[in-house]
N, C-alpha and C positions, 0 to 999 in steps of 0.2 A: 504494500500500500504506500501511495506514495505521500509523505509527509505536505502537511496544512502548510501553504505561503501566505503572504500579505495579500488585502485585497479579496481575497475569500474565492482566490485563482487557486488551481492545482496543478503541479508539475508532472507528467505522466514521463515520469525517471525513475531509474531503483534509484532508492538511499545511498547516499552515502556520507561519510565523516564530513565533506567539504560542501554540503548541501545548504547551510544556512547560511554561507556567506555568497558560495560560488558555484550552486547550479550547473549542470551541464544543460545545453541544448545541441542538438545535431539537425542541421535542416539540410537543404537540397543546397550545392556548394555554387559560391559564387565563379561570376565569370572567372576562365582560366585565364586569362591574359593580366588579369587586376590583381598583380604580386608585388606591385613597388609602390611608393609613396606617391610617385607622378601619377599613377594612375587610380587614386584612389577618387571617389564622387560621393558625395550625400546623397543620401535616399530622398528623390523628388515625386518622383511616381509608382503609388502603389496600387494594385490590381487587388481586387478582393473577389474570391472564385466563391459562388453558392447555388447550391443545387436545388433549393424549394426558394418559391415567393415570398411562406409564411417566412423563413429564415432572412428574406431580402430586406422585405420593405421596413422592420426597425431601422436597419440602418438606413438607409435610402432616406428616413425621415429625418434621423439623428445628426446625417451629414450635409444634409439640404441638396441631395443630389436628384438631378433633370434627366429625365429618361430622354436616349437618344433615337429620336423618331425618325434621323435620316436614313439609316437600316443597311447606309453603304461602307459601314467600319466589315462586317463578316460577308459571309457568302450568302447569294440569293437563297432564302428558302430555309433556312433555317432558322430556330424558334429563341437564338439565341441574346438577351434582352440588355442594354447595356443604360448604365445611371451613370454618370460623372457630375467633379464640379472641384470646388475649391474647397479646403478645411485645413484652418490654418497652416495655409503655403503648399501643403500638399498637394497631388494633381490625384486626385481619387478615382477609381475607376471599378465601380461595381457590377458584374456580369453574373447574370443568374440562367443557369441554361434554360430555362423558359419551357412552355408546358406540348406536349406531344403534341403532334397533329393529329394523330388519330385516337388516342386515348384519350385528350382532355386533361392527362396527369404532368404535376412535374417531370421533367427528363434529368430523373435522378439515375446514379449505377455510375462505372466507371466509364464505359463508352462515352459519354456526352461530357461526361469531368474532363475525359483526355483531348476528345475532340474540343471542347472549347478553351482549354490550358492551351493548347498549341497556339491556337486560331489568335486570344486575345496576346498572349506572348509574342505572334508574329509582328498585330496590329499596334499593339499599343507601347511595347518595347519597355518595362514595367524594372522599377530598380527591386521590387520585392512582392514579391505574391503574399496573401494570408488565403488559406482559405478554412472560411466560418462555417460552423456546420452543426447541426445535431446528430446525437450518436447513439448507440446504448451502453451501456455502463455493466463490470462485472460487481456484483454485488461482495465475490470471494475476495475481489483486490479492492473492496473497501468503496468503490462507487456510489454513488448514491444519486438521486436524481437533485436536478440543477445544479448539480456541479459544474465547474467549467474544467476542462483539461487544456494547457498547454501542451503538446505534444513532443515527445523526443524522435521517436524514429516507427517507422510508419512500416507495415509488410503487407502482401496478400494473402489473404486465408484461403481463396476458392480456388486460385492456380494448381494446387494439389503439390507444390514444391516450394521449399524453402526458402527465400528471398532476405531478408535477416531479419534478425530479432526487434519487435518494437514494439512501443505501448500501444501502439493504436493500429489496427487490423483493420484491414478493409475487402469488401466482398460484395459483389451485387444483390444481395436477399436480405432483406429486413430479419429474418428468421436464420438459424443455426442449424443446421443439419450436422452429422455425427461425427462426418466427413473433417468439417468448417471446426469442429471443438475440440480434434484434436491438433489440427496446427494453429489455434489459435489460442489454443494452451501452450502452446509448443513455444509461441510469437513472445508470451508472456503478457498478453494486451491486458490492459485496463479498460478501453473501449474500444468499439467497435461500429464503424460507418461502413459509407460506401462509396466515398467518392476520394476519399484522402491520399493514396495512395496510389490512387493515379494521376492525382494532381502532382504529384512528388515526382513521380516518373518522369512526366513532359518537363516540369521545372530542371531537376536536373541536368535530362537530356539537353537544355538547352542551355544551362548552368545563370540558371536565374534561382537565387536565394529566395525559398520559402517557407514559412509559419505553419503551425495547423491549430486550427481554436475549435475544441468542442465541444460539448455541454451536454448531458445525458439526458437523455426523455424518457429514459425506461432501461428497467435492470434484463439484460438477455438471460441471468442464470436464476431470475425470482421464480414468486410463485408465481405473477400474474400474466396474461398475455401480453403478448411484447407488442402486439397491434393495438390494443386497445390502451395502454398505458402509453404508448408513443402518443397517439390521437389526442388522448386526455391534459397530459402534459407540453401538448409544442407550443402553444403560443406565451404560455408564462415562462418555457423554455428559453424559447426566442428571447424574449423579451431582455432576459440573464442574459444571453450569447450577443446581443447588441451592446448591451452595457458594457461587458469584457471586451471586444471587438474598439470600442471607443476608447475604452482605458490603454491599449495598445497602440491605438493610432494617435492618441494624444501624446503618448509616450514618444514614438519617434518624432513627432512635429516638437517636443517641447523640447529633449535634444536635436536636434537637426536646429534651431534657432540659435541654442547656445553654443552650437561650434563656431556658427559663427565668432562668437567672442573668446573663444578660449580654445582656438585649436593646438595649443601648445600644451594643453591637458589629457595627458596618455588615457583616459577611460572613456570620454568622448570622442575620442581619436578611433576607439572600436566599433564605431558605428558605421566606419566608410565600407566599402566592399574594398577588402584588401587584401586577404587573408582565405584561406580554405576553411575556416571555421567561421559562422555566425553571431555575433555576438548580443543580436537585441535583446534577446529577453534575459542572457546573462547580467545587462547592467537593467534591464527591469528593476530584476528584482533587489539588486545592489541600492536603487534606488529607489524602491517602493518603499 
């Protein structure tokens, strides 16, 4: 289970001795060419990947972001729905894959995460992806509903092979089959979506730095139905996962201001993409 941080945020990491000062995070690794100090940039544009509307529109309220009706940022035909704007200096870009054409439903799973990771990554050229999400939660690693997870390292359950170990498991079915709980025992997860790990993949692949924020609607190992506690739970979910979503994004705008004024202060200096390792939510919590 992983240890209570500030902020009533959870870090989906094992324990360890150096956990309350200095957190580890592991995300998708920044561009390879960004190894020297010339080449270092602040984070100006952030993309935020989400796979429901309920999961969108807090934010979209919260950031005063303008749905974009010109429809010619992606390819014709596709249901994929894009919100931008300003918040504090930031260049915000909220993409929610948008609901099927022929079902009527969200185009949640990993297909539509990976297809539209690529698409907006190509279009929008992004210094950090988050992608916000609701998940399910294991009740045996201490879970509990609206929690929020920060996430360390992300696998897939349904591939049927081993991808590496991480808290957060990802697989297209709301539901666990027998197949899915042993590698996702295996994973070590603490929660469980289905879109995160394929956000991870395209990011990588294309060595764009990204986050995972998730927040649990429903225990997968309770006693109750995981469809009708998901249903019951999203919107006061939501609700929790915009608030942590905003405490993160306030977070890099309120550094990213002050390097302005103190770039000769090595812990704000960890905020640039310069390095194989991430370091935002390391000085988060340094600074929570």
């Amino acid at each position: 289970m992983a240890p209570p941080v500030k902020n009533a945020v959870r870090a989906a990491a094992a324990p360890t001795e150096e956990w309350s000062s200095q957190p580890e995070v592991t995300a998708a690794h920044p561009p390879k060419n960004a190894a020297g100090d010339g080449d270092r940039r602040p984070i100006s544009t952030v993309l935020i990947i989400i796979a429901m509307q309920t999961e969108a529109l807090p934010l979209v309220n919260k950031f005063h972001l303008s749905e974009d009706i010109d429809g010619s940022l992606f390819p014709k035909g596709v249901p994929w729905v894009r919100y931008h704007g300003i918040y504090k200096e930031l260049h915000i870009n909220l993409v929610w894959t948008g609901k099927d054409s022929i079902l009527g439903v969200d185009s949640i799973g990993t297909i539509s995460a990976s297809l539209v990771s690529y698409a907006s990554i190509q279009a929008l050229k992004p210094d950090l992806i988050i992608n916000a999400g609701t998940a399910g939660g294991f009740k045996a690693k201490g879970a509990c509903v609206a929690d929020v997870y920060l996430v360390s390292n992300v696998a897939f359950h349904d591939r049927r092979i081993p991808i590496h170990v991480g808290k957060l498991s990802t697989g297209d079915s709301l539901d666990m089959s027998p197949q899915d709980e042993v590698l996702i025992l295996a994973n070590d997860a603490v929660v469980k979506d289905m879109e995160g790990a394929a956000v991870a993949y395209v990011a990588d692949l294309l060595s764009v730095p990204a986050i995972f924020i998730k927040a649990v609607t429903n225990t997968v190992d309770g006693q109750k139905s995981i469809a009708e506690e998901f249903l019951q739970n999203l919107i006061a979910v939501c609700t929790t996962l915009a608030q942590t979503v905003s405490q993160v994004v306030d977070f890099i705008s309120g550094v990213y201001q002050i390097i302005g004024i103190r770039k000769s202060t090595s812990v704000y200096r960890k905020l640039y993409i310069n390095t194989d390792e991430y370091y935002i939510l390391k000085i988060m919590y340094q600074f929570a």
